[in-house]
N, C-alpha and C positions, 0 to 999 in steps of 0.2 A: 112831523108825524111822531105821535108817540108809538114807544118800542113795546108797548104792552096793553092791553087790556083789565079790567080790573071794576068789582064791584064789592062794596061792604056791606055784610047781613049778620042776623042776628041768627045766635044758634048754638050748640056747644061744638069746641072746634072740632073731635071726631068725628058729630055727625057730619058737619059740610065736608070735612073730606071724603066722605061715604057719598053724600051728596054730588060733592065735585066729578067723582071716582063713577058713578051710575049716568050725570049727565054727559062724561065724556064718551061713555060704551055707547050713548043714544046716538053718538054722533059719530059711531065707528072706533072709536079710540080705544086702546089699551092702555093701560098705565105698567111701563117697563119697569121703573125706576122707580123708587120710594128714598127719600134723602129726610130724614127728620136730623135737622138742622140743631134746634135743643137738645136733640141728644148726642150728637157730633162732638157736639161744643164742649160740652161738660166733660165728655169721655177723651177727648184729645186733649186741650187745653183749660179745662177747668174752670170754665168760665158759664154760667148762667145768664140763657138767654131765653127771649118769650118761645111759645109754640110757634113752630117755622117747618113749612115739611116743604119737599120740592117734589112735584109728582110728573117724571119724565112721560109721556104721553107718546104714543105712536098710533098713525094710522095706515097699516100697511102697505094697503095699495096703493096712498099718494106717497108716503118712502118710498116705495118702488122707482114711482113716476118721478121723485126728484134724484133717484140715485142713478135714473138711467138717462136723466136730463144731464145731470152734473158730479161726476165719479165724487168727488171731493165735498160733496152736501152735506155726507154724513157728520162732519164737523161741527153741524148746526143743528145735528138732530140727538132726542127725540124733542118734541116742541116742551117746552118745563111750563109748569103751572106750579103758582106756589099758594099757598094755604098758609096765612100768617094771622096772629092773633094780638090785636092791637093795644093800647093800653086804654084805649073806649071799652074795650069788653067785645068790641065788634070783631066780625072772622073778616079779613079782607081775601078774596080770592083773585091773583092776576095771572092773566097767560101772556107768553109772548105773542107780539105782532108777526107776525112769520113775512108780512108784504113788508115790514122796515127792515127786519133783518136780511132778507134777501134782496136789498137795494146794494147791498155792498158786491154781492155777486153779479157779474156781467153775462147772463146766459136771460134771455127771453123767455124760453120755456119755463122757468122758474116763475115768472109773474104771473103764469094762471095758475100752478099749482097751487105758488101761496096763496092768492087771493082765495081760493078756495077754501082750504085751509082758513085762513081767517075768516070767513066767512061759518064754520062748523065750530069756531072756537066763540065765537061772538056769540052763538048761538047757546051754546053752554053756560058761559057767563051769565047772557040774558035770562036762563031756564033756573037759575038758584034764588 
């Protein structure tokens, strides 16, 4: 099982993360977290890298439902979507699997939530 999801489209990279950022609100989601990763890089360690953003994602009511499933979930939350700009020219957009990451956790109620959960995230992918 792969641990992510992930589809390459043509575009300029702002817009898809605008893109990415509108198809996850359709699907309930937030974006908590903004990590532009090129700019990290450069500002910490001086190094030049391609556009790379990480867009931590929440969606509240199923965080609820995992954190009252499993106190300790939070470790694996918010779900990250990354926004990376290839040397094609292409924007690739992947999210995490949330059903492979939550195989490592032993709690049942966790398999519907994530499945669900991947199930809203496939759908966004699908939507760009």
């Amino acid at each position: 099982m792969k641990y992510y999801i992930d589809k390459k489209i043509n575009g300029s990279f702002d817009e898809v993360v605008g893109q990415v950022t509108e198809a996850l609100q359709k699907e309930g989601f937030g974006v908590l977290t903004e990590i532009d990763i090129q700019q990290k890089l450069k500002e910490k360690v001086d190094i030049d890298f391609r556009k790379y953003k990480i867009l931590g994602a929440c969606n509240p009511p199923y965080a609820y439902q995992a954190l009252a499933a499993e106190d300790k979930i939070g470790t694996m939350l918010p779900c990250n979507v990354v926004v990376q700009e290839l040397e094609s020219g292409e924007i690739e957009v992947a999210a995490v699997n949330p059903v492979a990451s939550m195989q490592a956790v032993e709690n049942d109620d966790l398999f519907c939530i994530s499945t669900e959960i991947l199930r809203k995230l496939e759908r966004v992918i699908a939507s760009l």
